[in-house]
C-alpha positions as CSV (number, residue, x, y, z in Angstrom):
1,X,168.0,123.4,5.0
2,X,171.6,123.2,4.1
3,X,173.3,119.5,3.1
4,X,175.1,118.2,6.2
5,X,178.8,117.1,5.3
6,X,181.2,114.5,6.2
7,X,184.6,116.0,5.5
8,X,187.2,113.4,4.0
9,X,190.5,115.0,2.8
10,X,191.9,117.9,0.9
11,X,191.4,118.3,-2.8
12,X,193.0,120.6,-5.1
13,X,194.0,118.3,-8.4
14,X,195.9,120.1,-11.1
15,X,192.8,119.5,-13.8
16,X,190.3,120.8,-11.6
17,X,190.9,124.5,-12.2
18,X,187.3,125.8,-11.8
19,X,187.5,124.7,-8.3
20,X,190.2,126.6,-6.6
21,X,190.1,125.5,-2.9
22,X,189.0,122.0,-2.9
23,X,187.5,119.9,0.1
24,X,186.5,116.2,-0.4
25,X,182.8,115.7,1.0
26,X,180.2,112.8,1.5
27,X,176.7,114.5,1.5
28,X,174.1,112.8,3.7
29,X,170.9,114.4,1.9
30,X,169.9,114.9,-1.7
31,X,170.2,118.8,-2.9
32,X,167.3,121.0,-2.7
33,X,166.6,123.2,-5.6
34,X,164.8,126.5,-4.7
35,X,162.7,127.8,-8.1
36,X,160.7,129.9,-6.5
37,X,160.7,133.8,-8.1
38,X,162.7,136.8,-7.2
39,X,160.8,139.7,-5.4
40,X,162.4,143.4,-5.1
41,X,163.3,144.2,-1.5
42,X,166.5,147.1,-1.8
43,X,166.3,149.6,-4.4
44,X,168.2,152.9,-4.3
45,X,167.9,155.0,-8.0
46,X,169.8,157.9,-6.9
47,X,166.9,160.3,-7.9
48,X,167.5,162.7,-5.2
49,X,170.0,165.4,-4.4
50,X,172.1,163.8,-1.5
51,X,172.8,160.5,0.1
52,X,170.1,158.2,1.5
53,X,171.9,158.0,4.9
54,X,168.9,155.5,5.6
55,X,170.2,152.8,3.3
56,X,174.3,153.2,2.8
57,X,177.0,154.9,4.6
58,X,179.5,157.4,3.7
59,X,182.9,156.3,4.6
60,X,185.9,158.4,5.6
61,X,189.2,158.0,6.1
62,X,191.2,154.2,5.9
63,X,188.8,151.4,6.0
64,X,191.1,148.4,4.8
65,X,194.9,148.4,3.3
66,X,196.5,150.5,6.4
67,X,199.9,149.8,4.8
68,X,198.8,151.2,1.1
69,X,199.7,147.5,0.1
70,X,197.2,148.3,-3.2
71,X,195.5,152.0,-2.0
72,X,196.6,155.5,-1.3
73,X,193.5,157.0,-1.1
74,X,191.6,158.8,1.8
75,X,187.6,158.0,1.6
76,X,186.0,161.4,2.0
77,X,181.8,162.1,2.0
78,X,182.7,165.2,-0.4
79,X,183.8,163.1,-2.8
80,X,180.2,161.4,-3.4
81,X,177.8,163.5,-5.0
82,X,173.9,162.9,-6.4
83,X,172.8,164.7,-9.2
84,X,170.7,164.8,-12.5
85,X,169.2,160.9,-11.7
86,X,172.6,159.3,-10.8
87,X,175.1,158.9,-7.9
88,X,178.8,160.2,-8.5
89,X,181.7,158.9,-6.6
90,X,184.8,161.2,-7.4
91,X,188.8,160.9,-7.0
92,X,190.1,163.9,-7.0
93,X,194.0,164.7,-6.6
94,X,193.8,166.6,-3.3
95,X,196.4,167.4,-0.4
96,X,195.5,166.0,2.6
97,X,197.6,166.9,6.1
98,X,198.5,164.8,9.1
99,X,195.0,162.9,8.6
100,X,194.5,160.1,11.3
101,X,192.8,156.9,11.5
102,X,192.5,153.6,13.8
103,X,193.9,150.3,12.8
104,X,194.5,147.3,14.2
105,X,198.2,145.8,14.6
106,X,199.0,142.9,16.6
107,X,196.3,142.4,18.4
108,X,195.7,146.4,19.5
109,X,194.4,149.1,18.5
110,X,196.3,151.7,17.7
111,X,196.0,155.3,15.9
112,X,198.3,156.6,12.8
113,X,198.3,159.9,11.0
114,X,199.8,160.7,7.5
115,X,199.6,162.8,5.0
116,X,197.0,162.0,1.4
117,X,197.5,163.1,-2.0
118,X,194.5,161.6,-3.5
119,X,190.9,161.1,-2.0
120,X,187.7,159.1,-3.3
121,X,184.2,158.1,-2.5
122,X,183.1,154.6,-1.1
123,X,179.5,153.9,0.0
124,X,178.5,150.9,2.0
125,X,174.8,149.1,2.4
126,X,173.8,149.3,5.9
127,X,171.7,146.5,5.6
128,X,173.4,142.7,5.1
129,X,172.2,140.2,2.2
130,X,172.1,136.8,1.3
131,X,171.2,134.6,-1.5
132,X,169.3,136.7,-4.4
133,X,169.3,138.9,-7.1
134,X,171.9,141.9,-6.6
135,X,172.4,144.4,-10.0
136,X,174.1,147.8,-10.5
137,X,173.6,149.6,-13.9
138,X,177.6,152.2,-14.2
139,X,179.5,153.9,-16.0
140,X,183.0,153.8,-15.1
141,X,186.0,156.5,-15.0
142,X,188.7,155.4,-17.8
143,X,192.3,156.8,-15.8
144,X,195.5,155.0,-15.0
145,X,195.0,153.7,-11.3
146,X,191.7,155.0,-11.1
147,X,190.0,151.5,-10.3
148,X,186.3,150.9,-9.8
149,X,184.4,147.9,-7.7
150,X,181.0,146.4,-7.2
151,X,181.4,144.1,-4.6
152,X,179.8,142.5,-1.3
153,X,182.0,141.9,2.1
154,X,180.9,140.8,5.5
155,X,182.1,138.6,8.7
156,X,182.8,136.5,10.2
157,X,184.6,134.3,7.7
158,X,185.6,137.7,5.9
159,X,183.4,136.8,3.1
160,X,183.6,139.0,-0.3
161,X,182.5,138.6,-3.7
162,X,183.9,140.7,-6.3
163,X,181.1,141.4,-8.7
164,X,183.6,143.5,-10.8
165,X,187.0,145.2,-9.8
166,X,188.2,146.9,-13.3
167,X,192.1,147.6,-11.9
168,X,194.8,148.8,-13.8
169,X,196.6,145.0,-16.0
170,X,199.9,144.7,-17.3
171,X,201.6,143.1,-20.6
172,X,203.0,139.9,-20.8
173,X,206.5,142.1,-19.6
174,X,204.7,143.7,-16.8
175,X,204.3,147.0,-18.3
176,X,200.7,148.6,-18.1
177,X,198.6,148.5,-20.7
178,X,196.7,150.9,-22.1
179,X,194.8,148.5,-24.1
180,X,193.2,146.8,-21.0
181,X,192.0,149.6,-19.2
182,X,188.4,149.8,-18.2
183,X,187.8,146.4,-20.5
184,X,189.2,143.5,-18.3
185,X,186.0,142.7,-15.8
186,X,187.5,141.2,-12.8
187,X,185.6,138.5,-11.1
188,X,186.2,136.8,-7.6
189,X,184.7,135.0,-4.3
190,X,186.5,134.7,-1.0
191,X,186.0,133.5,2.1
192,X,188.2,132.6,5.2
193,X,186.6,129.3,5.6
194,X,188.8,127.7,8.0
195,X,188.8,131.1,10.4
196,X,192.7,130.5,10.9
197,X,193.1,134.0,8.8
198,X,194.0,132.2,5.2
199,X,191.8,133.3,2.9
200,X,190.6,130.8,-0.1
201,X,189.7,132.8,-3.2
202,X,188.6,131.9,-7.0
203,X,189.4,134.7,-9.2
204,X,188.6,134.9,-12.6
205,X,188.6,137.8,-15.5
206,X,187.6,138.2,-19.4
207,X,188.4,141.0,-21.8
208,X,185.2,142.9,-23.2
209,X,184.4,146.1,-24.5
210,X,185.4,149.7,-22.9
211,X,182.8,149.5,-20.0
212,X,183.8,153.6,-19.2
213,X,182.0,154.5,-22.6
214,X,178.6,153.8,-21.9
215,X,176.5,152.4,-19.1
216,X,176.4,148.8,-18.8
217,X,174.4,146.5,-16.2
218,X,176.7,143.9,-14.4
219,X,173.9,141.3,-12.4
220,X,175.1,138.6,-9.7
221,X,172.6,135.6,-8.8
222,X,173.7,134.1,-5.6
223,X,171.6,130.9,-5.2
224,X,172.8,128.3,-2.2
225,X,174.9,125.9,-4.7
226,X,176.0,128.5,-7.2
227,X,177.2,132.2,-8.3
228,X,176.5,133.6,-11.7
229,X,177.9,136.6,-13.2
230,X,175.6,138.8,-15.6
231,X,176.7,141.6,-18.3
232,X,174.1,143.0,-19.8
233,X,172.1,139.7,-19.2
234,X,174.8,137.9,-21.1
235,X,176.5,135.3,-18.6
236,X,180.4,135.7,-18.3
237,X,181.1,133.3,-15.3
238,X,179.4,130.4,-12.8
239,X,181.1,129.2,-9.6
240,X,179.4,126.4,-7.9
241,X,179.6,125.3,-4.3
242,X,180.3,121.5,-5.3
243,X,181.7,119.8,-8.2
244,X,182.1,116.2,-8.9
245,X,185.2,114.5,-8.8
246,X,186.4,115.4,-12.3
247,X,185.6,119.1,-11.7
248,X,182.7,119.7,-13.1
249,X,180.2,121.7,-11.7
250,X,177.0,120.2,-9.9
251,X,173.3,121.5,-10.0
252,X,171.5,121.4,-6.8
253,X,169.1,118.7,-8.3
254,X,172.0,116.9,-9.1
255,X,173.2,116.2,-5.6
256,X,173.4,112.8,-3.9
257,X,173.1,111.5,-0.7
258,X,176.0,109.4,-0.2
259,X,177.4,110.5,-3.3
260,X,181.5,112.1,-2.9
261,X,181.3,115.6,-4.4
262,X,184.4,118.6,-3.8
263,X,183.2,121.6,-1.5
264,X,184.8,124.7,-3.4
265,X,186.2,126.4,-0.1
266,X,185.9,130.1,-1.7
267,X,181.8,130.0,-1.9
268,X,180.6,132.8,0.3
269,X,178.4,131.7,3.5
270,X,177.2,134.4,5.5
271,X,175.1,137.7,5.0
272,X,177.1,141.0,3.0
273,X,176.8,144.3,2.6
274,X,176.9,146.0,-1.2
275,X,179.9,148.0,-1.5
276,X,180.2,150.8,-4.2
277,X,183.9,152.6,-4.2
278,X,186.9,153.7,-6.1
279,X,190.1,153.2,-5.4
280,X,194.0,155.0,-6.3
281,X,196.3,152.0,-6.9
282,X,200.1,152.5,-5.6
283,X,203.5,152.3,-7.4
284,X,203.7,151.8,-10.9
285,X,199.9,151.2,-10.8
286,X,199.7,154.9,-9.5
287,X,198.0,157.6,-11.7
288,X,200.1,159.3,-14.4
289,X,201.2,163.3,-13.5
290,X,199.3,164.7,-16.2
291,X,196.0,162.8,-15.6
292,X,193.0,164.8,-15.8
293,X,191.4,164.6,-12.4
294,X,188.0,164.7,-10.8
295,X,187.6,161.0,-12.4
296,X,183.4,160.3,-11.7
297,X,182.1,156.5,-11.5
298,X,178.5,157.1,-12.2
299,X,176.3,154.7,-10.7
300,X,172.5,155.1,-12.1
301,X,170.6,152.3,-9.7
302,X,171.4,149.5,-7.3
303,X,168.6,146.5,-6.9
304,X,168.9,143.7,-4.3
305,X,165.6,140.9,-5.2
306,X,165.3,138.2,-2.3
307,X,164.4,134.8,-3.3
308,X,161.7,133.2,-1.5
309,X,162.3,129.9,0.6
């Protein structure tokens, strides 16, 4: 059962960086610390010749980013391909015509048509998960606004958790660097917790190794009171759903009834979907003229392992 709150006041003190979007709580029950084991209930390891249309969704056209805000791409099933024990999703630089799509404006719904000059590949889960176990084991395309994401999304507080975005990151003088590419892992949750259309997020990122020269494992554990980033089993972040007053993070055992804690506002809260896609960033992020398309993110397996109550 999920702690019943009391909410006080906003909280977002300078020295409490880890907790982003800050709400002062008073807890009325103890936490409740689930240790029970993980058990395997997804698994897709890409062993056959063409999507399992059972289990993910092909996208086409514009799902998100209408205005090409960060994406120019168009999402095409071409451009996902199985083969040799792994799933490929491709950007190619193609030339697309008067292609049409639905968006929303105002209220409305309302069709627009442009033209494409890049296209990619984006699968979706069709099934929705909560807390549990959810790992991918890539190898991502190295290219100047090529950008590759593991990441979970669902309504109706537009929750998402970023398990790793690897985007194109810029010098100190806002020049791209080369550097950078493929080695800064990206790490974010974000929800819309008040449903008023602000959405509270807690973003974080390291510098490791050239994840586009081998395969690597990247691993989320998404318990009720806490989110925990995995690399190759080595831990690289935790985000907790409550911290004490000084902004450090609290256990579930550790939990008080009647106890003032801070609700970090960014912690996801409802069921997602596992999202596999590439993106073509716009402007100065775009790709250089003389890059070397079809770009491949190779994704060998994707496990989901539900924690019993």
């Amino acid at each position: 059962m999920l702690l019943i709150l009391l909410f006080l006041e906003s909280f977002n003190p300078f020295f409490c960086q880890k907790v982003c979007n800050g709400k002062k709580v008073l807890l009325i029950e103890d936490g409740k610390c689930n240790e029970s084991n993980y058990t395997l209930v997804f698994e897709d390891d890409f062993d056959g010749s063409s999507l399992d249309t059972s289990k993910w969704t092909a996208i086409t056209g514009v799902v998100r980013d209408p205005e090409h805000s960060i994406a120019q791409q168009w999402y095409s099933p071409r451009n996902i391909e199985l083969g040799d024990g792994t799933l490929k999703l491709i950007t190619r630089r193609d030339t697309l015509l008067n292609q049409c799509y639905d968006i929303w404006h105002n209220g409305s719904l309302s069709t627009k048509c442009e033209d494409f000059y890049f296209t990619a590949g984006q699968i979706d889960s069709k099934e929705t998960f909560l807390n549990g176990k959810i790992e991918l084991s890539c190898r991502i395309p190295k290219a100047k606004g090529v950008a590759s994401s593991f990441w979970m999304f669902g309504d109706p507080y537009s929750n998402e958790i970023d398990i790793f975005e690897f985007e194109n990151e810029k010098t100190i003088g806002g020049k791209f660097d080369d550097d950078k590419l493929c080695r800064v892992h990206r790490m974010n949750s974000r929800t819309d917790y008040d449903l008023n259309g602000q959405m509270e997020d807690c973003p974080s990122k390291y510098k490791g190794p050239d994840f586009s020269e081998s395969f690597h494992t990247f691993t989320l554990i998404w318990s009720k009171f806490k989110l925990e980033w995995y690399v190759d089993g080595e831990l690289k972040r935790t985000s907790a759903l409550f911290y004490n007053l000084m902004g450090q993070e609290m256990s579930c055992r550790s939990l008080k009834a009647g106890e003032p804690y801070i609700l970090n506002k960014a912690f996801p809260k409802s069921p997602m979907r596992i999202i596999l896609d590439n993106i073509i960033q716009v402007g100065s992020n775009s790709p250089s003229d003389d890059s070397e398309f079809p770009y491949y993110y190779e994704i060998d397996y994707v496990r989901y392992y539900r924690q019993s109550e």
